[in-house]
MIKE-842081 format. One line per 3 residues: number of its first residue (from 1); for each residue x, y, z of N, C-alpha, C. Coordinates in steps of 0.02 Angstrom, whole numbers, plus 32768, in hexadecimal, padded with zeros to 4 digits. Atoms other than C-alpha are relative to their C-alpha. Layout:
BEGIN
NUM> X Y Z X Y Z X Y Z ~ ...
END
This chain:
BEGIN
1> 802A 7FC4 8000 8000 8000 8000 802C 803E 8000 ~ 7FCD 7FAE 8003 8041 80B0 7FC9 7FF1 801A 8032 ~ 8016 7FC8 7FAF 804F 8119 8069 7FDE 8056 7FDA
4> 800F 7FA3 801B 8059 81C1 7FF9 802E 802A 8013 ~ 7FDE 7FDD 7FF8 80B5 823D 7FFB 8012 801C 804B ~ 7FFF 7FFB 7FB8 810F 825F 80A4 8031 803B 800F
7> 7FD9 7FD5 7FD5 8169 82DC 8115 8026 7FE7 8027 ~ 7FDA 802D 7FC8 8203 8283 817E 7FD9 7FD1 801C ~ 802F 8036 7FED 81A4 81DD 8180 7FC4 7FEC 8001
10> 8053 8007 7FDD 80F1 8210 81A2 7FD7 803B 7FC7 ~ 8024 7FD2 803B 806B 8232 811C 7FCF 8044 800A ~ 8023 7FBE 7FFC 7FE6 82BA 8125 7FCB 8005 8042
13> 8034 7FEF 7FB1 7F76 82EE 81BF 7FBE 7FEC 7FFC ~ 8033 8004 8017 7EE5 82A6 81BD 7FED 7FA1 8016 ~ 8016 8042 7FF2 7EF4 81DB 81DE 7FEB 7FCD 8022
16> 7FFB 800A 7FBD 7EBC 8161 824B 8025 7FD2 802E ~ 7FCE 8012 7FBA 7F02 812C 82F6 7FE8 7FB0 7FFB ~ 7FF6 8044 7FEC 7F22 806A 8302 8041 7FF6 8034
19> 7FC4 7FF1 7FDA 7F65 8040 839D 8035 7FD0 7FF4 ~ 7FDA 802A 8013 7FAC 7F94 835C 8046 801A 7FC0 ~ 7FC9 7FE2 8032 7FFD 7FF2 82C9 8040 8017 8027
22> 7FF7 7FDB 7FE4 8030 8065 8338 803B 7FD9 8022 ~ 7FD9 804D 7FC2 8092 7FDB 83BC 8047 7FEE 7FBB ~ 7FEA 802E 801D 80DC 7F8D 8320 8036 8033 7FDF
25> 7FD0 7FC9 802C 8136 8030 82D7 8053 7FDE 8029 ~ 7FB2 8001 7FE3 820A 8012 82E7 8005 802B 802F ~ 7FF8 7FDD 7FDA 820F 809F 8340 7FD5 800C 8031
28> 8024 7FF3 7FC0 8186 80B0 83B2 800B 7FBC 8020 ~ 7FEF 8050 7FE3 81B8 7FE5 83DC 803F 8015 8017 ~ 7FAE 7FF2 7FEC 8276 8018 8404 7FF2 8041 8048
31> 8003 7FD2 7FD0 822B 80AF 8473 7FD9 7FD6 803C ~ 8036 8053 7FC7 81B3 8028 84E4 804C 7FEE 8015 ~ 7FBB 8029 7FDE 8270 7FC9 84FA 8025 802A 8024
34> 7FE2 7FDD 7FC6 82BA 805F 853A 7FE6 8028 801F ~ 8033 8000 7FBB 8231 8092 85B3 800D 7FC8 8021 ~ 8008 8038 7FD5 823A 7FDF 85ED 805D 8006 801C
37> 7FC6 7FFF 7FF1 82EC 7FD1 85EA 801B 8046 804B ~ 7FEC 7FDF 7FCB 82FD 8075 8659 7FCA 7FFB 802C ~ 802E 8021 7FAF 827B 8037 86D9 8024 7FDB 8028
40> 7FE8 8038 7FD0 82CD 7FB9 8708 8053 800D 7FFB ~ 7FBE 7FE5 7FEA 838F 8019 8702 7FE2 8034 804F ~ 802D 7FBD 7FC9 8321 8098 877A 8003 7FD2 802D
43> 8000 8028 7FB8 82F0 8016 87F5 803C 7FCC 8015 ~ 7FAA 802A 7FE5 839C 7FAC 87FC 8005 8028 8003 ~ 7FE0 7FDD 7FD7 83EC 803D 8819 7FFD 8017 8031
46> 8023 7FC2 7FBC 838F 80AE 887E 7FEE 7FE4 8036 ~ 8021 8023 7FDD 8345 802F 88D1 7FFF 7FC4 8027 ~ 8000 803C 7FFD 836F 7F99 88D4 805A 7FED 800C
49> 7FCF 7FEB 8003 8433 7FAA 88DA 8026 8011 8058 ~ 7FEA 7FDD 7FB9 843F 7FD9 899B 7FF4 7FC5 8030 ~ 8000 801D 7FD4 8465 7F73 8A1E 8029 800D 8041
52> 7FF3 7FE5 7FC8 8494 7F81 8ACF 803D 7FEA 801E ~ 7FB1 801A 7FED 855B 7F78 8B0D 7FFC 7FE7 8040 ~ 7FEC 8040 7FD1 8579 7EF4 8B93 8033 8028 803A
55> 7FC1 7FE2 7FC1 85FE 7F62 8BF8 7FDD 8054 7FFA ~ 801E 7FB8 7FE9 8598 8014 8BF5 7FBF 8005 800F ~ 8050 7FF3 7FFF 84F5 7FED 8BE6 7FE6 8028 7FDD
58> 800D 7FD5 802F 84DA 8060 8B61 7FFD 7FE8 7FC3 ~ 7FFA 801C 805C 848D 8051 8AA1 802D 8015 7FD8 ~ 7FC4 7FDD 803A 8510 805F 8A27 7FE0 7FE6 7FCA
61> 7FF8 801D 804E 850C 8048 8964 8020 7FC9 8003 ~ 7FC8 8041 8008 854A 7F9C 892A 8029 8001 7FC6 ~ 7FB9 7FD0 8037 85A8 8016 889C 8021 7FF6 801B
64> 7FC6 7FDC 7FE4 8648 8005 88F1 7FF2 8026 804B ~ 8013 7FE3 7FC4 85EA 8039 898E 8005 803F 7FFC ~ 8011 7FB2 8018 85D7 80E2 894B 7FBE 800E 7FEF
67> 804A 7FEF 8000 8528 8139 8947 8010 8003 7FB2 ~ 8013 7FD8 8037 855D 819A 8895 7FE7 7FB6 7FBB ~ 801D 8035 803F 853C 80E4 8825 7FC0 7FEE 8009
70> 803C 7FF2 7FF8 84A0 80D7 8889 7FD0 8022 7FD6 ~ 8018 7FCD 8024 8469 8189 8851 8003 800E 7FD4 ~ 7FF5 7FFA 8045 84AF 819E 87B2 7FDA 7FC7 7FD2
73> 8039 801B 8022 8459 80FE 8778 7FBB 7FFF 8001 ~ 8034 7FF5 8003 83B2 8133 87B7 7FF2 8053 7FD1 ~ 8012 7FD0 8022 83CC 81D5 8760 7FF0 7FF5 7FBC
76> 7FFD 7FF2 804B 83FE 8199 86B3 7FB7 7FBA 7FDE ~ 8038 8024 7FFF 836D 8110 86D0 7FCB 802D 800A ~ 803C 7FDD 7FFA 82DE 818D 8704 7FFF 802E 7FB7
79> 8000 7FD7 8048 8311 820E 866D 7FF9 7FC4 7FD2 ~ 800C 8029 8025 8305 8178 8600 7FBA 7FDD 8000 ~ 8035 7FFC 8004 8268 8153 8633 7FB6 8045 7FE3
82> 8012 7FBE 800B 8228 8208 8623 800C 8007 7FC4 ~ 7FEF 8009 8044 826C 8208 8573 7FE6 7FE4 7FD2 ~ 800C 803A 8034 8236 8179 8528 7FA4 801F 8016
85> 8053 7FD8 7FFC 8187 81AE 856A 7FF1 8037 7FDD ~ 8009 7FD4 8023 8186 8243 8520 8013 7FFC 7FB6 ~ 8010 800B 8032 81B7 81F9 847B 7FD0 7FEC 7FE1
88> 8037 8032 801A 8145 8183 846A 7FBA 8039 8009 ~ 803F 7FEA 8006 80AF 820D 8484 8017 8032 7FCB ~ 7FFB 7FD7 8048 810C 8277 83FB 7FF7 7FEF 7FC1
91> 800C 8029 8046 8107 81F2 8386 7FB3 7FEF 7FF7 ~ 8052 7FFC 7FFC 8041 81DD 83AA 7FEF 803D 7FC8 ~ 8010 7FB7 8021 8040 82B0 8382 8019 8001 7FBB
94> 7FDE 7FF2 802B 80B5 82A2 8303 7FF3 7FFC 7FBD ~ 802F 800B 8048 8049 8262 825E 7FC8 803A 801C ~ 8052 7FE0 8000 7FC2 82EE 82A3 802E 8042 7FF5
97> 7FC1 7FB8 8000 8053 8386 8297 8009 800A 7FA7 ~ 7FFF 7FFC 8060 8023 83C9 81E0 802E 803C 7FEA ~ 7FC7 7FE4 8015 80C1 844F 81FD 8038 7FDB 7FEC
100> 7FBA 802C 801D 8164 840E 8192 8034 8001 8024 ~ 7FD4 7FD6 7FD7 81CA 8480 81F9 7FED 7FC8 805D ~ 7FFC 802E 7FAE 8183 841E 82A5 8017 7FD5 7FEF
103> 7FEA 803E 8014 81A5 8385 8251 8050 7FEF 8010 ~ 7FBA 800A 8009 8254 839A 8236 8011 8024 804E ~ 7FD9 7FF6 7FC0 827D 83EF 82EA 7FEB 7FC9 8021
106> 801C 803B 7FE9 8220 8362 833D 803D 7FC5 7FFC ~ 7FE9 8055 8009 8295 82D8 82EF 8041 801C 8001 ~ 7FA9 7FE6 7FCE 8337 8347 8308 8012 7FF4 803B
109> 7FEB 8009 7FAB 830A 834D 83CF 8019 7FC5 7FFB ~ 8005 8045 8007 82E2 8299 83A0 8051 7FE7 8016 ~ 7FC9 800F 801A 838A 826F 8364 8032 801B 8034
112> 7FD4 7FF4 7FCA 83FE 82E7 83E5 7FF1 7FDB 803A ~ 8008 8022 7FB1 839B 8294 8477 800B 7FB9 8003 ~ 7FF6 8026 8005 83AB 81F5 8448 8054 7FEE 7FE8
115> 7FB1 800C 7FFB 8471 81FE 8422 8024 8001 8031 ~ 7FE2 7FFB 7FBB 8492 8249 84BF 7FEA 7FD0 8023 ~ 8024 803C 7FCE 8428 81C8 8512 8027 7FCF 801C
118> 7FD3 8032 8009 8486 814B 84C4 8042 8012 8028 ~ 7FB9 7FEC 7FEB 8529 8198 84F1 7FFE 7FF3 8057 ~ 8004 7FFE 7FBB 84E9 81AB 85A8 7FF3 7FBD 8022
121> 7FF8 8047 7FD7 84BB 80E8 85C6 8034 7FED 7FFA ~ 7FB4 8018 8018 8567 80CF 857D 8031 800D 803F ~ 7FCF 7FE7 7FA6 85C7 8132 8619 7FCD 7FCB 8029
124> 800A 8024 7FBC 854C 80E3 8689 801C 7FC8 8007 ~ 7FD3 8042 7FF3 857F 8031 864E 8046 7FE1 8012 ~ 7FAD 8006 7FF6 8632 8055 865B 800A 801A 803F
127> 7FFA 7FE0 7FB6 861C 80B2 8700 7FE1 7FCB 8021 ~ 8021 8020 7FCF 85B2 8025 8753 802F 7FBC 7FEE ~ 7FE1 8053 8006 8608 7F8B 870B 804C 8007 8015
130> 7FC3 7FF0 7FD9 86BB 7FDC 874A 7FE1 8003 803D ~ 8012 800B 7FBB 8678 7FED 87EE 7FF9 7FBF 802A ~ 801C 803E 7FE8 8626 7F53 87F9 8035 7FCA 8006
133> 7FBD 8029 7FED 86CD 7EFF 87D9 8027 8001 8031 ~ 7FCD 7FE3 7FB9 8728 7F6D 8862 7FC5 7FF0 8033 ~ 802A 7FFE 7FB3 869C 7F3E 88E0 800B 7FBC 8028
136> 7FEE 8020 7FC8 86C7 7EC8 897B 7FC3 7FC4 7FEF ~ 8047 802B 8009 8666 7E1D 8961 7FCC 8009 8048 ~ 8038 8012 7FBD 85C5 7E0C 89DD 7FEB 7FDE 801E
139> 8019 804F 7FE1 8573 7D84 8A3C 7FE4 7FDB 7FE7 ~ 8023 8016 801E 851E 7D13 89EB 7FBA 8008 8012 ~ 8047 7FE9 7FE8 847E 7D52 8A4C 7FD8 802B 7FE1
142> 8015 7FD4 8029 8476 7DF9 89E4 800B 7FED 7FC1 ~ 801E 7FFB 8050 842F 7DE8 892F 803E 803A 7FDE ~ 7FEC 7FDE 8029 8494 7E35 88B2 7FEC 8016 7FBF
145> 802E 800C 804D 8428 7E11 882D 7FE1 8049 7FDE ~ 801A 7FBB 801D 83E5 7EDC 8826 8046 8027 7FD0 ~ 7FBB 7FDB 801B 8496 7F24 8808 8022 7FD7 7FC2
148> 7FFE 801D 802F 84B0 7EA8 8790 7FCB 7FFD 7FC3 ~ 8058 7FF1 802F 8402 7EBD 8727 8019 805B 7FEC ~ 7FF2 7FB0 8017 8431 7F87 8724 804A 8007 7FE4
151> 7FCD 7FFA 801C 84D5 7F73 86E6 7FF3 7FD9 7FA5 ~ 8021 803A 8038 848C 7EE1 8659 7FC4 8039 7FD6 ~ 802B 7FC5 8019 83F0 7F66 8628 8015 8040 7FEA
154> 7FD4 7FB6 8012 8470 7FFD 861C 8013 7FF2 7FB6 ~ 7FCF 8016 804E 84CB 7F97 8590 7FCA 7FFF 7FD9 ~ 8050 7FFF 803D 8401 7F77 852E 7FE0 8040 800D
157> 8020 7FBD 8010 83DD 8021 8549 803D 801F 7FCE ~ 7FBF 7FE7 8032 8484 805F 84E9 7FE2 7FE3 7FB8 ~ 8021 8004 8044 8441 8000 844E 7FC0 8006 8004
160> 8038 7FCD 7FF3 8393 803B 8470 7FFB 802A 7FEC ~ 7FF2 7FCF 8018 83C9 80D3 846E 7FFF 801D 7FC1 ~ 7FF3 7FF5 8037 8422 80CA 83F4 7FE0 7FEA 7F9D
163> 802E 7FFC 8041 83A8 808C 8360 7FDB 8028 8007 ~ 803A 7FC4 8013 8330 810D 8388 802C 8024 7FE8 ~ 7FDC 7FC9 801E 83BF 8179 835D 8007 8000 7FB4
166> 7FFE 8020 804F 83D0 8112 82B9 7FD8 8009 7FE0 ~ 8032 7FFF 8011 8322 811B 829E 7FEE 803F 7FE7 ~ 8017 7FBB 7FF6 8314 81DC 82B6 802B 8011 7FCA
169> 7FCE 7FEF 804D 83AA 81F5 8234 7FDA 7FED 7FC2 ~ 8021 8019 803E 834F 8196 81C0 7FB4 8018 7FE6 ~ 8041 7FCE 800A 82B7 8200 81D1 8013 804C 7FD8
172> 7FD8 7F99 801E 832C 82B1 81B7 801A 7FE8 7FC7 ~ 7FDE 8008 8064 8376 8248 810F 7FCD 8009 7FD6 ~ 8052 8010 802B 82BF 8221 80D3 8004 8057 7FE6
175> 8016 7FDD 800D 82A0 82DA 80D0 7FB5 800D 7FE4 ~ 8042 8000 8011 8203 831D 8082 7FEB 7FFC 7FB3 ~ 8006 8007 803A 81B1 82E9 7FF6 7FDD 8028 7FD1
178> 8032 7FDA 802C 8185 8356 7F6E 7FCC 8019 8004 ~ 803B 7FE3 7FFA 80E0 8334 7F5A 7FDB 7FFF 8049 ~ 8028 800B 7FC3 80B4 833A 801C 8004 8052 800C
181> 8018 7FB7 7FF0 805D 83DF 8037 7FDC 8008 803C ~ 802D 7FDF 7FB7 8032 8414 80EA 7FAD 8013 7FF0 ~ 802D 7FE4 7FF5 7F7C 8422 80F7 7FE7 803B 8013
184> 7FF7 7FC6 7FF2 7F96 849E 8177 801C 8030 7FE5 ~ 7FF5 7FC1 8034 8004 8502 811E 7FCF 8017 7FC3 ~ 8031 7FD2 803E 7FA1 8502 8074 7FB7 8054 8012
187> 8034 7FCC 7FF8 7F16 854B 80D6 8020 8046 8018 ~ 7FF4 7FC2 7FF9 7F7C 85D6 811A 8015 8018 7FDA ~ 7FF3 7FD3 8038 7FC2 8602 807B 7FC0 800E 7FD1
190> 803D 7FE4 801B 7F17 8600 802C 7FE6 8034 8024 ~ 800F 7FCC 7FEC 7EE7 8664 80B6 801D 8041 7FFD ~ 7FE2 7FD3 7FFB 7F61 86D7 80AD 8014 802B 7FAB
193> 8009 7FDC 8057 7F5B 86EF 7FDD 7FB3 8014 7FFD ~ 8044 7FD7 800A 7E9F 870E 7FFF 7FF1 8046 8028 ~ 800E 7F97 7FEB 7EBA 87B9 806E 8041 8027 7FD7
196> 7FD6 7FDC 802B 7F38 87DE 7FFB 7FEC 801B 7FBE ~ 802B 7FCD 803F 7EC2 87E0 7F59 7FD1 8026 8014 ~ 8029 7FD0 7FDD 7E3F 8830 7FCD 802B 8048 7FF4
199> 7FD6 7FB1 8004 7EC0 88BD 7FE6 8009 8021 7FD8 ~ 7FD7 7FEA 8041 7EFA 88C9 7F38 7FC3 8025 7FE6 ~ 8037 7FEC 8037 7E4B 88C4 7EE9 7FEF 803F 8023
202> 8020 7FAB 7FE6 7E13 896E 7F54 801A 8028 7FDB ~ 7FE1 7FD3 8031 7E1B 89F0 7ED7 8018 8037 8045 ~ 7FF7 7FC7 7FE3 7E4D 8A97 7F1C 7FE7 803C 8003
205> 8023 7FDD 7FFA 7DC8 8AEC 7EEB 7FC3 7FE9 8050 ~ 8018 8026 7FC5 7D70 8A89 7F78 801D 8012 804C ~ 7FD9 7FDF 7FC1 7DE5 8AB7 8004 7FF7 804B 7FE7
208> 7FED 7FC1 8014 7DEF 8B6A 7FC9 7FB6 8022 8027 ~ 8043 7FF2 7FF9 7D28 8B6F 7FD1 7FF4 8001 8055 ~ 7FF2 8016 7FC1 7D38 8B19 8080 801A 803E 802F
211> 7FDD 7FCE 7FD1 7DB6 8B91 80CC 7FCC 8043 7FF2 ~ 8022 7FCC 7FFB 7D49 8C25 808C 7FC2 7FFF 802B ~ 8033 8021 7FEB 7CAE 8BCB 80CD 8015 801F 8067
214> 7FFD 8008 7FD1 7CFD 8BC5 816E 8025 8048 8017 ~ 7FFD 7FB2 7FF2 7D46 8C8A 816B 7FC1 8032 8004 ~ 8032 7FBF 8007 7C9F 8CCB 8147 7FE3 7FEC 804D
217> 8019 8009 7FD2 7C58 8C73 81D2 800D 8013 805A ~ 7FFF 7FD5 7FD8 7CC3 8CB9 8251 8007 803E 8001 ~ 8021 7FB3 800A 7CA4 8D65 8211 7FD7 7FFF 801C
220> 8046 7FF2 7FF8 7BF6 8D50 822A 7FF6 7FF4 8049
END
């Protein structure tokens, strides 16, 4: 089936919403994996990651017994959640956006946020899996299994990431096609060539009449 003429991927404003379609897109399927994927870096880290030292009595990180692998992986896990959420409802909006100009800033953010993303599970994995090597073994009582799961999910969010990034490039190559004419726009340039022949067609004997019209009247 011909889609038609398109704008960075997505044809004209106007079609309807299937949510199965919808699910099945490359890219809205790759954004679902890294929502999931940073759920569950969020709760190993933040969460799940802490256990209680035997000679202070105090929770430490099982980073290296340092809080910052804790925190840093619940950060770059919560923004990754926050992210990917907010893609996935742009890509909903994004076939209803009949500007060319939104189109293309849209899949730029697209594309910077999703490189850096990538880049940013990349430090985490190399910052948590060095740690995790320098860290003191534990008892066999405490689970390790979280700090291990958030270090494992860091690395499938990095390619995650990184195909939406792939994806989003390949939207800014597409460019726009010819014949894909903004709806919205047409109508504002129709609107805007119809107070323009309005304007034109007013003779000047018409205004002239007008302005006198409206001098005599405050005479009187």
């Amino acid at each position: 089936m011909d889609p038609g003429p398109q704008a960075y991927g997505a044809g004209k404003v106007g079609g309807q919403f299937n949510v199965q379609n919808f699910v099945r897109k490359p890219h809205v399927f790759v954004r679902l994996l890294s929502l999931l994927f940073g759920l569950i870096v969020y709760f190993c880290a933040s969460s799940g990651s802490w256990t209680t030292d035997t000679k202070t009595n105090e929770e430490v990180c099982m980073f290296k017994l340092k809080s910052f692998g804790c925190h840093i992986g619940g950060v770059v896990g919560f923004t990754s959640v926050i992210g990917a959420a907010v893609f996935v409802g742009g890509e909903y909006y994004f076939e209803n956006v009949p500007s060319v100009k939104s189109r293309k800033h849209y899949v730029l953010i697209d594309l910077g946020f999703s490189c850096l993303w990538s880049f940013w599970n990349f430090l985490l994995f190399i910052y948590l899996s060095n740690s995790w090597s320098d860290t003191p073994d534990f008892p066999d009582s405490i689970s390790t299994a979280n700090p291990t799961t958030a270090i494992y999910f860091a690395l499938f969010s990095i390619f995650s990431w990184g195909t939406s990034a792939y994806f989003s490039y390949q939207r800014y190559q597409m460019g726009v096609d010819p014949a894909f004419i903004s709806s919205f726009e047409a109508d504002q340039f129709g609107a805007y060539d119809e107070t323009q022949n309005n304007s034109t067609n007013e003779s000047p004997f018409n205004k002239q009449m007008s302005g006198m019209s409206e001098y005599q009247t405050q005479a009187y």
